[in-house]
N, C-alpha and C positions, 0 to 999 in steps of 0.2 A: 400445486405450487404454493410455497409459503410465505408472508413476508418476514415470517423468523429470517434472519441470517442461519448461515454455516458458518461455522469458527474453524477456519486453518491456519493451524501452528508448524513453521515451519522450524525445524529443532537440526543443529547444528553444532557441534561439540556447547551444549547448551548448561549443564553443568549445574552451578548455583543460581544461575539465572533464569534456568527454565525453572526449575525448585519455585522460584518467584511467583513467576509467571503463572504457573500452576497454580498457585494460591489464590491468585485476582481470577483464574477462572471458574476455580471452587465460588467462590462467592456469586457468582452470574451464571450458574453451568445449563438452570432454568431455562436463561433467555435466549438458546437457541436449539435450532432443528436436530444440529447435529454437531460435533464436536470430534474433528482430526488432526490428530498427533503425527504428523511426517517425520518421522524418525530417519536424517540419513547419517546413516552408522550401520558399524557389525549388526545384526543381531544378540540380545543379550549384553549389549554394551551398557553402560551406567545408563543413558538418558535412555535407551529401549526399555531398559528395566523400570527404571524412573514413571514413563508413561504404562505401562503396564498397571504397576501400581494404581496410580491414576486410575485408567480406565475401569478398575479391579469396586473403583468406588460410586461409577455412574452407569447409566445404561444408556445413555444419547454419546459416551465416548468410544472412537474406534481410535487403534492405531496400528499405523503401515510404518514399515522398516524398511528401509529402499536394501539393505544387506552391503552395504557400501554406502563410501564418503562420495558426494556429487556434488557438482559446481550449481550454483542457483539457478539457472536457468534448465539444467537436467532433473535438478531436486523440483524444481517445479513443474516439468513434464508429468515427471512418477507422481503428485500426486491429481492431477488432472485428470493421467489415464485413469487414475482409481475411483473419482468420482463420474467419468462417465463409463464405465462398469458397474458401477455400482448403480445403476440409469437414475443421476442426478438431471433434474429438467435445467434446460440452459438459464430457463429465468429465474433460478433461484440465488439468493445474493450470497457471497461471500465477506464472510469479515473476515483479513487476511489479517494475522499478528507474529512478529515476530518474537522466537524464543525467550530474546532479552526485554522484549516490552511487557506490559501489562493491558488488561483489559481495565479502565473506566468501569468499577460499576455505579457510582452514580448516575454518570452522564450515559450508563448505557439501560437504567432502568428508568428514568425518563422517557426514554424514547421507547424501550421496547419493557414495556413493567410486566407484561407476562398474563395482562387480564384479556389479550385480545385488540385492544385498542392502543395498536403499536402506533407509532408514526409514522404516514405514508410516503414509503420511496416510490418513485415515479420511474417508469421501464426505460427511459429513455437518457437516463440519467446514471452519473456516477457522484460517488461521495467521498470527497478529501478535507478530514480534519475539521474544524479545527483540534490540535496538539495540545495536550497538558505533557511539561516538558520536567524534567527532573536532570540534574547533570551528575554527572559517576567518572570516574577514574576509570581506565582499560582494566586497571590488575584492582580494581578494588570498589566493591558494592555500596551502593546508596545507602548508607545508613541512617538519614533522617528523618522524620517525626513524618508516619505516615496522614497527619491531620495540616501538617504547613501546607501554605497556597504553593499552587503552580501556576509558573507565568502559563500562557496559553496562546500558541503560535499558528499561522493561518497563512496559506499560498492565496489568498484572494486579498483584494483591497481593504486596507484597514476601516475605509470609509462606505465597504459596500459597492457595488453588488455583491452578493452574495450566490448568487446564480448566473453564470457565465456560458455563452456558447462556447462547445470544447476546442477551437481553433482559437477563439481568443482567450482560454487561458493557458494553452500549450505556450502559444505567444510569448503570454505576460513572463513565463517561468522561464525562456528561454534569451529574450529580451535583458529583464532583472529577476536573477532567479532568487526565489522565494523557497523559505520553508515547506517542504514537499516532504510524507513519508507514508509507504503502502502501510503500515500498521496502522489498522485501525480503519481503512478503507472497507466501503459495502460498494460493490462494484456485482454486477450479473454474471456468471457464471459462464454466460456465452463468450463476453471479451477474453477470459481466461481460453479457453478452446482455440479462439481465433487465433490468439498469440502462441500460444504452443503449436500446434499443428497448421501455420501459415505461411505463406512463403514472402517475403525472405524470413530465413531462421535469426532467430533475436540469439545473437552470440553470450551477452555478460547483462549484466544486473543494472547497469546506466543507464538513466531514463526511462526507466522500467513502472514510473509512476505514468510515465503520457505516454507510454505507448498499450500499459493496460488499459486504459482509459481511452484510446481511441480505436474501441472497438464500432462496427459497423452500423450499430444500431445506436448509438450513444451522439445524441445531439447536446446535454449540456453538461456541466460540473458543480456540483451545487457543495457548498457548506454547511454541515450539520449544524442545529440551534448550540451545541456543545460538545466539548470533548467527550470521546468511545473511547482510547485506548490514552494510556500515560507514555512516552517516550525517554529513553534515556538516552543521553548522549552529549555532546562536548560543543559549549555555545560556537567556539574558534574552526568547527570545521565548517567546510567552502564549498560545495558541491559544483562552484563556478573555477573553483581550482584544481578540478581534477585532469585537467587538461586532454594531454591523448587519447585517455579510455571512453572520455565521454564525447570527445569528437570522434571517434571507431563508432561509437552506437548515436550519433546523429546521422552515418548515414544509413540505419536501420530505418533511424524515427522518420527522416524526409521520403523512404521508400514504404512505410505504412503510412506516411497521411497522406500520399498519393492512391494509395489502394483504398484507404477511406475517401479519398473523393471520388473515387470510381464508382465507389458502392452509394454516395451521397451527391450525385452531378452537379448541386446548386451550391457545394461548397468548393469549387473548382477554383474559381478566383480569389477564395480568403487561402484555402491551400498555399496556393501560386505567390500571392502575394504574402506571404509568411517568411515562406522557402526562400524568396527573394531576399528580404526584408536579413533571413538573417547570414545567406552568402554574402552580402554587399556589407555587413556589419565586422563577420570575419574576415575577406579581404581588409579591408580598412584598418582593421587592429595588427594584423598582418604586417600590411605598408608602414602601418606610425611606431609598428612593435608596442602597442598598449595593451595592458595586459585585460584580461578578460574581465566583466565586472566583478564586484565583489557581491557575494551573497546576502539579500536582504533579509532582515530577521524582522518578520511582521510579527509584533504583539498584539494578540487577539481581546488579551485580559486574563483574569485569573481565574482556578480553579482550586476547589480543596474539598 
């Protein structure tokens, strides 16, 4: 088992952006074990062909083509089942990225420079961000100056800790949620397994950052020293306004962190009192009809 990471791309009518994307991992392709292109599309489709190319240039790149379009939570079965076929050990880390983001290579040869003496993740642990954050229009690509700073955003306390047990910062995100994004996440390879192949079945992509993250062996959450991956995307969106979809997958999340305190007994009462904490919060917005809170945008600092 390695502390390299695995880079999984999950590619979805990906287009000019996977194009991108593909670049920042040309640049870093060194700094991991292995490198999968989840292609879900036809076969022979632009971005199948796309990765092929790709792959055509390294030898640590595979790519799978699911042969069809599939909802994110199916697109991420298929590529699951492929890496435990492929007999990937459960403790090997994941760097998940999506299509339209980028890999960090500075902040990701800091940590992993490729002489051996990576930075130590800890088995018990998962890793969220911090975000080098770049903003883009839906219909139209970032075109500026790849050397300008990025603000640099962070689901942990501006003030520290930096290392949180994972009930308390499910907590914090669900309390006041924070800047949260699986790109760029190194998470173990086992919580991935649990979550696909567990019961209850996780239906849609809401709160898909805490409930990969509370997988069964996973006691903290810790903050990388810097941003791994660059993020694009639109400062005005509210993850705390998504309303129905993401109260459907809160009662996913409340019926995994009960099966993680099954598997963890001593975390029964922070559980309980979570769960509590935040039925008694939504009644109450309920009763006064106040709207949910508003998304906090924690600024980490900058990057370039």
């Amino acid at each position: 088992m390695s502390n390299t990471p695995i880079l999984i791309v999950m590619v979805w009518r990906g287009g000019e952006r996977f194009t991108r994307c593909l670049a920042s991992i040309r640049e870093t392709h060194d700094l991991f074990s292995r490198i999968v292109l989840s292609v879900t599309a036809t076969e022979n489709s632009p971005d199948h062909t796309t990765a092929l190319k790709f792959a055509s240039e390294f030898s640590n790149v595979e790519v799978i083509c699911s042969g069809m379009e599939l909802p994110t939570m199916a697109h991420q079965d298929f590529w699951v089942n492929y890496l435990q076929k492929t007999e990937t050990d459960p403790g090997e880390w994941i760097y998940w990225l999506a299509y339209d983001d980028q890999v960090f290579a500075p902040g990701m040869r800091d940590l992993f420079p490729g002489n051996g003496e990576s930075f130590s993740l800890q088995t018990d642990s998962v890793y969220f961000g911090p975000w080098a954050m770049r903003h883009e229009k839906p219909d139209e690509l970032w075109n500026g100056g790849e050397s300008s700073p990025m603000e640099t955003w962070t689901s942990f306390p501006t003030n520290g800790p930096l290392k949180l047990p994972l009930i308390t910062w499910i907590g914090d995100q669900l309390v006041q949620p924070t800047y949260m994004q699986m790109s760029g996440s190194l998470i173990p390879f086992r919580n991935y397994v649990e979550l696909s192949h567990g019961t209850p079945k996780k239906s849609g992509p809401m709160r898909i950052e805490m409930a990969t993250a509370a997988g069964t062996f996973t006691k903290y959450v810790l903050e990388l020293p810097k941003p791994i991956s660059v993020i694009y995307g639109r400062s005005n969106s509210d993850r705390a306004s998504y309303g129905n979809d993401a109260r459907k997958e809160d009662s996913h999340l409340v019926r995994w962190l009960l099966r993680y305190a099954k598997a963890n007994p001593n975390q029964w009462a922070n559980v309980i009192s979570m769960i509590a904490q935040q039925a008694l919060a939504i009644t109450i917005r309920k009763a006064t009809k106040n709207p949910a809170p508003q998304e906090e945008w924690r600024v980490r600092g900058t990057a370039n």
